[in-house]
N, C-alpha and C positions, 0 to 999 in steps of 0.2 A: 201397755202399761209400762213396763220396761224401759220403753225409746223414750218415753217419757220423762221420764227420771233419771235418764242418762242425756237425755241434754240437757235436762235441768244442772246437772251436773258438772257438764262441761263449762255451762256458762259460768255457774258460779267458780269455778276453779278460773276461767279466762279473767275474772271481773277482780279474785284477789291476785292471779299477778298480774295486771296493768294496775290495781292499785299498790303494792309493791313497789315495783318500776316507777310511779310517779314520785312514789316519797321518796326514793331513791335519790332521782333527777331533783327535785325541789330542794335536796339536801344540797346536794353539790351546785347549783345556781344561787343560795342563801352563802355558804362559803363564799362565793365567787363574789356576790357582791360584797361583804362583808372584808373582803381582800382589798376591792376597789375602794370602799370607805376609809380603811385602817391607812394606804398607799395615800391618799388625799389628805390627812390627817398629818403625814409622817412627814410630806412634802413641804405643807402649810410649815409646820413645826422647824424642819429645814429653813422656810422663807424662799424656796423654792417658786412657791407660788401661792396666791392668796385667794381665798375661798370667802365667796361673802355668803356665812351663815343663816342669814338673815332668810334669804333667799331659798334655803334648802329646808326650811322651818315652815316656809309658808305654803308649801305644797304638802 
């Protein structure tokens, strides 16, 4: 009964930190693109280089 409920255990302790860890990573990949957006924007704004909106609308 014991090993039972000690793996049960284990598992649910593994299941919340790999869901930890993932918000973790999804945090820092949502920055990241978010970085890539604003740099695209700042560029456009520059004249740097021209972005057709239209296009990033439609997906």
């Amino acid at each position: 009964m014991f090993k039972v409920i000690g793996n049960v255990n284990i598992i649910n302790t593994t299941q919340i930190l790999i869901g930890y860890a993932l918000k973790k990573v999804l945090k820092v990949v949502a920055v990241i693109v978010g970085l890539f957006f604003a740099g695209l924007v700042y560029l456009q704004y520059q004249q740097i280089i021209d972005i057709k909106w239209a296009k990033f609308q439609a997906v």
